[in-house]
C-alpha positions in Angstrom: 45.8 22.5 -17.9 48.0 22.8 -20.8 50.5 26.0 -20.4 52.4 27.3 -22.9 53.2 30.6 -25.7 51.3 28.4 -28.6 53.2 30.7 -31.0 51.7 29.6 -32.5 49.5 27.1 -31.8 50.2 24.0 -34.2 48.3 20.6 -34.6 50.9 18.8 -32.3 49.4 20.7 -29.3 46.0 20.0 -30.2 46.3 16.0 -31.1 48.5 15.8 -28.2 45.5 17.5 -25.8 42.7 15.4 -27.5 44.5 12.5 -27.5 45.3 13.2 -23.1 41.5 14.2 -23.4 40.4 11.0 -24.0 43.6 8.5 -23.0 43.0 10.2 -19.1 39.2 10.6 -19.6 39.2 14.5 -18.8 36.5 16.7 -18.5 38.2 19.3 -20.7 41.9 20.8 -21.2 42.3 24.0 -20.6 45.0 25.9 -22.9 46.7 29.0 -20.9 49.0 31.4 -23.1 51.6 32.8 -21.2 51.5 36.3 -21.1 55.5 36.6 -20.5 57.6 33.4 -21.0 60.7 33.1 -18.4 64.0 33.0 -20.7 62.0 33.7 -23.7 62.8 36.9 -25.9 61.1 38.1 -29.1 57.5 35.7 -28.9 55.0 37.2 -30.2 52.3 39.8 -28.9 50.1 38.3 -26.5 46.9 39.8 -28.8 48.2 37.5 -32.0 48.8 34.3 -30.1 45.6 34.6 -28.0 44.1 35.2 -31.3 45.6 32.2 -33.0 44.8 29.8 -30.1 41.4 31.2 -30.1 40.9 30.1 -33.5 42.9 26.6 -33.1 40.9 25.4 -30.8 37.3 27.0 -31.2 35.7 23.7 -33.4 36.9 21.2 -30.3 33.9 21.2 -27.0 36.6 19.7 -25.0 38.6 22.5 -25.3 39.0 25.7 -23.1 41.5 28.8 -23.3 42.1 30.3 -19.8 43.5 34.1 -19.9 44.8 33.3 -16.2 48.1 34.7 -17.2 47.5 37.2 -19.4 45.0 38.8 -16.5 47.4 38.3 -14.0 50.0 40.3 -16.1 54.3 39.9 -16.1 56.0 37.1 -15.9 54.3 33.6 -16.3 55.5 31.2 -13.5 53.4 27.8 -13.8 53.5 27.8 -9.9 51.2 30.6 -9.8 49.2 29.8 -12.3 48.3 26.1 -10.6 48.1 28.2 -7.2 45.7 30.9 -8.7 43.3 27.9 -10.7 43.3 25.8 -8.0 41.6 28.9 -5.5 39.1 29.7 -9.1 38.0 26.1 -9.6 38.2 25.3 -5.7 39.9 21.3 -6.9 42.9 19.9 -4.6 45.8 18.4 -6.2 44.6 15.4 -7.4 42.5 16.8 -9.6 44.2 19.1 -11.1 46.9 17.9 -14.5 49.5 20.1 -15.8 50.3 18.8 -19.3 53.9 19.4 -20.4 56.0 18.1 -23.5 59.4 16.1 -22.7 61.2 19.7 -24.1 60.0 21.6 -21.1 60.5 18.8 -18.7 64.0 18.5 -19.2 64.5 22.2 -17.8 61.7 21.6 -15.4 64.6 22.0 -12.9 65.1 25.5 -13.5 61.3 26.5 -13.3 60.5 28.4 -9.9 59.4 26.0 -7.4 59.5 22.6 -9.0 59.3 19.8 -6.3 55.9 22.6 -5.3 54.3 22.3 -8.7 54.7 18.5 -8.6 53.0 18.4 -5.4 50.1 21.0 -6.2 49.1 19.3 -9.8 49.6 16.1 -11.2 52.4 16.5 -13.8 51.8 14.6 -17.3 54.5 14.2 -19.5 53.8 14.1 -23.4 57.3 12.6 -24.8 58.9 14.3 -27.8 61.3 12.7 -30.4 65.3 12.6 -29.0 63.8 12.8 -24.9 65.7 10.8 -22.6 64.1 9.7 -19.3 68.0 9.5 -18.1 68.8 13.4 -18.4 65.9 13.8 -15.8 67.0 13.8 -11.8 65.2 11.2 -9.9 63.4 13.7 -7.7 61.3 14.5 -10.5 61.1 11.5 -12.7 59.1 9.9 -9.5 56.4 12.1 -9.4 55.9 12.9 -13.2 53.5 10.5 -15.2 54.2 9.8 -18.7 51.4 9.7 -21.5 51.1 7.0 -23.6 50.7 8.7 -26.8 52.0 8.6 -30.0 54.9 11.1 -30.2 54.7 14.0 -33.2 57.8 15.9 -34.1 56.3 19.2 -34.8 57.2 22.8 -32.7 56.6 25.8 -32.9 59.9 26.7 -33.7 60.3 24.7 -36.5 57.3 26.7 -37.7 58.4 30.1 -36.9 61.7 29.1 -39.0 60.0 27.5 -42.0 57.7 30.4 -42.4 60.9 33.0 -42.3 62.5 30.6 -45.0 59.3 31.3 -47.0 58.6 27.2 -46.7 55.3 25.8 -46.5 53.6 25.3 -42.9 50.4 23.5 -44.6 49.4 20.7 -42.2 51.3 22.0 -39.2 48.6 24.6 -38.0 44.9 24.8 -38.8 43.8 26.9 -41.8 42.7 29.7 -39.9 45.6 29.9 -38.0 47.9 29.9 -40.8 46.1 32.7 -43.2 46.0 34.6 -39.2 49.7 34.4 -39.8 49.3 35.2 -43.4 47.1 38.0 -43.4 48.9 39.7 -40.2 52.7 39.5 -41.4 53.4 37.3 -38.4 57.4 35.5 -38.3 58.4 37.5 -41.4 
């Protein structure tokens, strides 16, 4: 499972997921949009990053979008989601992966119900430029797994910004997903 607003979804999130794809041997990722981020204000509408990720990932077999969250409605908690998918795809705990970047784990804290999440999934860790294991209490550092993967330094944010500074976002998101943001007034 790979969580997340993917707004929008750049080509960081998708070589990170192929390259867990095949490093872990999965059967598939499965992207799930958050319908409503905790702590997040102003993303965009649900309907344009759905769309977006939808287009992102629509060439790749391996990949799957899940509108878990988006059925389920209000805030996104990654406790629930992992709860509810676990019930759907009837898997315990050991099969199950939660893919996170180094960002998100540094807050992971924070998250409702974090020492449950690491015991209900296993907890993959995709390191991003300036993460340091030392900022990360030992409670969760021994149950997270780190991915050996070469490290991108792309983000969504960078994107939004760049687009609102009318810079270039070539190469950061996939064609479609960038004349999506083009044709739809999206970040301006």
């Amino acid at each position: 499972m790979f969580g997340g607003t993917f707004d929008p979804p750049h080509i960081g999130h998708l070589l990170v997921a192929q390259t867990i794809f095949e490093v872990e041997n999965f059967d598939k990722i499965v992207f799930i949009p958050t319908f409503k981020t905790p702590g997040k204000n102003n993303i965009t509408d649900i309907k344009d990053r759905l769309a977006m990720l939808r287009m992102a990932v629509i060439s790749n077999p391996n990949f799957e979008i899940s509108d878990l969250e988006i059925q389920r409605g209000g805030t996104s908690y990654t406790i629930d989601t992992i709860s509810e998918y676990k019930s759907d795809q009837d898997c315990d705990s050991r099969e199950l992966h939660y893919l996170i970047g180094s960002d998100s784990l540094q807050i992971f804290h924070t998250w409702k119900e974090p020492s449950e999440i690491l015991d209900e999934c296993q907890v993959i860790v995709a390191i991003r430029p300036g993460f340091r294991p030392s900022d990360i209490s030992n409670w969760i550092l021994r149950k997270v797994r780190f991915a050996s993967i070469p490290r991108f330094e792309i983000s969504s944010s960078t994107i939004r910004s760049r687009w609102q500074e009318n810079k270039t976002i070539r190469y950061m998101v996939t064609q479609p997903v960038w004349e999506y943001i083009n044709d739809h007034g999206i970040y301006k």
